[in-house]
C-alpha positions as CSV (number, residue, x, y, z in Angstrom):
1,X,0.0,0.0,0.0
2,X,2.9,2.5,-0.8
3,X,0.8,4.1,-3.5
4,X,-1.9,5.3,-0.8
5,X,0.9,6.0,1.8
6,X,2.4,8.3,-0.5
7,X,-1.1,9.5,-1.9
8,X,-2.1,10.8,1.7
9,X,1.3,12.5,2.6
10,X,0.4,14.0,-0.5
11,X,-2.9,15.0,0.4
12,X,-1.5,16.5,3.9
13,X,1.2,18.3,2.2
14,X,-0.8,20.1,-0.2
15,X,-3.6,23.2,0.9
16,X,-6.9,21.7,-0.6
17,X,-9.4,24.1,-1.6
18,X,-13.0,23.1,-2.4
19,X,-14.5,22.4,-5.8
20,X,-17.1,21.4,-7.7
21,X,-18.1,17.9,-7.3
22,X,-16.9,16.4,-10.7
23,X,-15.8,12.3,-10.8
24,X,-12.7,11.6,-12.5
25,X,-12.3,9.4,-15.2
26,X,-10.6,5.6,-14.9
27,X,-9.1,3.8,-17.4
28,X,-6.2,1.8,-18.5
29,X,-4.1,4.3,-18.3
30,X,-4.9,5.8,-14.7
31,X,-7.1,8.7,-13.3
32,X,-7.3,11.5,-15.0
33,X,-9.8,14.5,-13.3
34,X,-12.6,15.9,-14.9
35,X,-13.3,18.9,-13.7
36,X,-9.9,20.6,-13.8
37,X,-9.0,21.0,-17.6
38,X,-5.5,20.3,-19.1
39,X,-2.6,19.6,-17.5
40,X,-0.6,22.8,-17.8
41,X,2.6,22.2,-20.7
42,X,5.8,22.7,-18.7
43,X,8.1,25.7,-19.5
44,X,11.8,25.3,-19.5
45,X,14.1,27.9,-18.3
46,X,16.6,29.1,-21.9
47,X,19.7,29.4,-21.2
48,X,20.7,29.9,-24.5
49,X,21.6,34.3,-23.9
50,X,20.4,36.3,-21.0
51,X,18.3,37.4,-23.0
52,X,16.3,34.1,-23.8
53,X,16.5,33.3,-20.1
54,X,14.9,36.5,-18.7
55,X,11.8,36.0,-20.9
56,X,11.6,32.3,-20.5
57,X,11.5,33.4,-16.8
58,X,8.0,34.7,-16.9
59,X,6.7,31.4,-18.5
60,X,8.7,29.6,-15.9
61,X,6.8,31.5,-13.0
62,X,3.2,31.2,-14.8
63,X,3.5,27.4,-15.4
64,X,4.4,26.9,-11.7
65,X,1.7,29.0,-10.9
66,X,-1.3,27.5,-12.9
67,X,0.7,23.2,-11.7
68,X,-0.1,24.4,-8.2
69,X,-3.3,25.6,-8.9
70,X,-3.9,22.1,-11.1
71,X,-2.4,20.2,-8.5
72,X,-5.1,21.3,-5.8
73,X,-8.0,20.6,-8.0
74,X,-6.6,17.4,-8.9
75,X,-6.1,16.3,-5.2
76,X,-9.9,17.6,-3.9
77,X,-11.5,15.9,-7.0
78,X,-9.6,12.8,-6.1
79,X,-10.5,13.1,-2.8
80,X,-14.2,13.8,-3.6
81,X,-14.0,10.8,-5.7
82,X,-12.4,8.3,-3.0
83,X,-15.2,9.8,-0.4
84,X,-17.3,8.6,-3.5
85,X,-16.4,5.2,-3.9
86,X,-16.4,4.2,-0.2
87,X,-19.4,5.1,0.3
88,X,-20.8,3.5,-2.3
89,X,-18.9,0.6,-1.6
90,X,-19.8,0.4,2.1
91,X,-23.8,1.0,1.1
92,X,-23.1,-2.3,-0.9
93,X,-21.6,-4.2,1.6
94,X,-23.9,-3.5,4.1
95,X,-27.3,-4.1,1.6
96,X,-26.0,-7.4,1.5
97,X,-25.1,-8.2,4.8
98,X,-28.7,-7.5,5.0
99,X,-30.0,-9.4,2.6
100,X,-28.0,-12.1,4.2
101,X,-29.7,-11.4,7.8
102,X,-33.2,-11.4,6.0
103,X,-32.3,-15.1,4.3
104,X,-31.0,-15.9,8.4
105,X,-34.1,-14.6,9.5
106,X,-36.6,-16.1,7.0
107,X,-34.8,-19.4,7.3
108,X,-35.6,-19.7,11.0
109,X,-38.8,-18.9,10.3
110,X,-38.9,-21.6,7.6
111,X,-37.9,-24.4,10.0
112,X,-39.8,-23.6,12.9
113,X,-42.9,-23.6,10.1
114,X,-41.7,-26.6,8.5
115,X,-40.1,-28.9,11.5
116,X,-38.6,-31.4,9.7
């Protein structure tokens, strides 16, 4: 369970701010969110002149600036979405722990009714 260790230290590092309640997408390739558009492209620092670099710096700062701003909406929706499927999966399990208990129940019945 490293993957979920290092998905909640993750989760505790990062300041989450709430969203809209979108669900993520599953697939073959992984989760992918919804409801926080592209990925922003990553900028590269050019170190070709000082010139190059000291404009490559502004698309440096706004890339890191809209990753953390992705980053947060990816973590709450992946949050939202884990909240999600727990719950559904413990409504689940519990409808058929009580469907078992009404088969327990109606079984008794059934042999008191039907001595054998």
């Amino acid at each position: 369970m490293r993957c979920s260790h290092t998905f909640l230290s993750l989760l505790s590092l990062i300041t989450v701010t709430a969203s809209g309640a979108e669900a993520g997408t599953l697939a073959d390739s992984g989760w992918t969110p919804s409801g926080c558009g592209p990925a922003p492209a990553v900028s590269q620092l050019d170190l070709n002149s000082l010139d190059a670099y000291n404009k490559s710096v502004e698309a440096v700062n706004a890339y890191r600036k809209n990753s953390h701003v992705y980053v947060n909406c990816l973590i709450q929706e992946a949050n939202n979405d884990i909240q999600t499927i727990t719950k559904s999966a413990k409504t689940a399990q519990q409808a058929a722990h009580d469907a078992d208990d009404k088969i327990l129940e109606d079984k008794k019945a059934a042999d008191k009714k039907f001595p054998k």
